[in-house]
N, C-alpha and C positions, 0 to 999 in steps of 0.2 A: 581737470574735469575729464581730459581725455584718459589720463591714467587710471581713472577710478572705474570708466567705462571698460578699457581694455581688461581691469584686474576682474572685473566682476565677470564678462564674458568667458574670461580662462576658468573661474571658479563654477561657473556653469558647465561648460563642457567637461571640467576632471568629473566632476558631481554625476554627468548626465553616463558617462563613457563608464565609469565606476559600478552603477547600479546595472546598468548592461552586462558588464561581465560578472556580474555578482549571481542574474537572473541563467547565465549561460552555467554557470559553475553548478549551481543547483541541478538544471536539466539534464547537466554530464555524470554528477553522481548517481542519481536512481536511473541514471543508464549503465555506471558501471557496475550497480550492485545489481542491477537484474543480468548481466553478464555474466558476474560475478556466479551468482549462484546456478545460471541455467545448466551447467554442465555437471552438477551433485545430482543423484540418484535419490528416488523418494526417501530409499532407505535414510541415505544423509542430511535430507533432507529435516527428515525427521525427528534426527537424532539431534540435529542443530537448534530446532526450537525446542525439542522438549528439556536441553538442555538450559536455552534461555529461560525459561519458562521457571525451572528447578532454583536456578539464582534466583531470579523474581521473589518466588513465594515460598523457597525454604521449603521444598516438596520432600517426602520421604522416601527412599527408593520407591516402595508400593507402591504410592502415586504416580513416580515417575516412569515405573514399567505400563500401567495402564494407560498413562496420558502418550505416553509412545506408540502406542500401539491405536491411538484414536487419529496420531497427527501420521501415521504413517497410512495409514486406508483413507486420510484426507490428500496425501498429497502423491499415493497412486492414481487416486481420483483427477484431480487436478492434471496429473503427468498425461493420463487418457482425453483428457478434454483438451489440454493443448494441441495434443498427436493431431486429433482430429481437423481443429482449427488451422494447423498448419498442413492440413491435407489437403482439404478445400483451398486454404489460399494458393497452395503449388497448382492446383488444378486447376486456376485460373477461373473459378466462380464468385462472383460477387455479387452475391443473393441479399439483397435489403432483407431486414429480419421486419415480419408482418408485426402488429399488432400482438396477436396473437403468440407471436415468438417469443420477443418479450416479455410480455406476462411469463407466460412457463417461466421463462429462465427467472426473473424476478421473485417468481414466488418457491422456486426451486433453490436458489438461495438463502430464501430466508427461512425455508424449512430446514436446510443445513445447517443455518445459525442458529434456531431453537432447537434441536437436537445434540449442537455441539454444547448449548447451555445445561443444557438437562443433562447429558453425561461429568462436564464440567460439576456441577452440580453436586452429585453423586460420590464424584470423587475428592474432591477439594472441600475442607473445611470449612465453616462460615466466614470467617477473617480472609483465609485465601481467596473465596471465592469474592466475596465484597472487593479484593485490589483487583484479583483477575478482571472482572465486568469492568471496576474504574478504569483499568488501561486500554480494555476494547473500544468502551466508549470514544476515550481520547483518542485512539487511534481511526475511526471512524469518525469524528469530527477532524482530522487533519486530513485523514483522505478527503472530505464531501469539499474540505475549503480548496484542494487545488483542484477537485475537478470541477467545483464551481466558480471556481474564479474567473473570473472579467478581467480583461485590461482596462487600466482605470482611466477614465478623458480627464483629460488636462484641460484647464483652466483657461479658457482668453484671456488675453488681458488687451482693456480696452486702452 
């Protein structure tokens, strides 16, 4: 009886110590690949998705200069908006964002996403653009799950 106690205990802890660094492993990747990429220039930036982009959906050069040219004024954009944010934080301001602030930016996003659709749109095929939308979605329901995720409570046991 004692044996079956001790064997059960150890298979607990491999179990418990396993998902641990399972959940560390994760955290360390999307920290090396925002590493990873922060030191590429928008130009690279650029070139790097529209290139993924081009595998994805079998794009024709034509597509592929145009759609370069949407992710490269997206991701100067982006480059200025980081600058800033990391100008404020060297300054040592930490201004809670109002009500107010939020909204803008929320809804300033999601003007950027329906105008990236409508150019999208424009450019890409019916077929293309039907996968392009299916992978945004998905990609937006993987983001919403980690950043809404909860640690989950465990169970008592009585």
């Amino acid at each position: 009886m004692k044996k079956l106690l001790l064997i059960a205990i150890a298979l607990i802890t491999v179990n418990a110590t396993a998902q641990e660094h399972k959940r560390e492993g994760k955290r360390k990747g999307r920290m090396e690949k925002a590493q990873y990429f922060k030191d590429f220039s928008p130009e690279e930036m650029a070139t790097l998705q529209t290139k993924k982009l081009a595998l994805d959906l079998d794009l024709t050069e034509t597509q592929q200069q145009k759609i370069q040219a949407i992710h490269l004024e997206q991701a100067k954009a982006r480059k200025t908006e980081m600058e800033a944010r990391k100008k404020t934080r060297t300054e040592g301001k930490k201004e809670i964002a109002t009500k107010d602030d939020r909204f803008k930016r929320a809804n300033s996003q999601l003007d950027k996403k329906l105008a990236m659709k409508a150019k999208m749109k424009d450019i890409l095929s019916k077929e293309q653009f039907e996968k392009w939308e299916l992978n945004n979605t998905r990609k937006e329901r993987q983001g919403n799950k980690m950043r809404n995720k909860e640690p989950r409570k465990r169970k008592q046991r009585h």
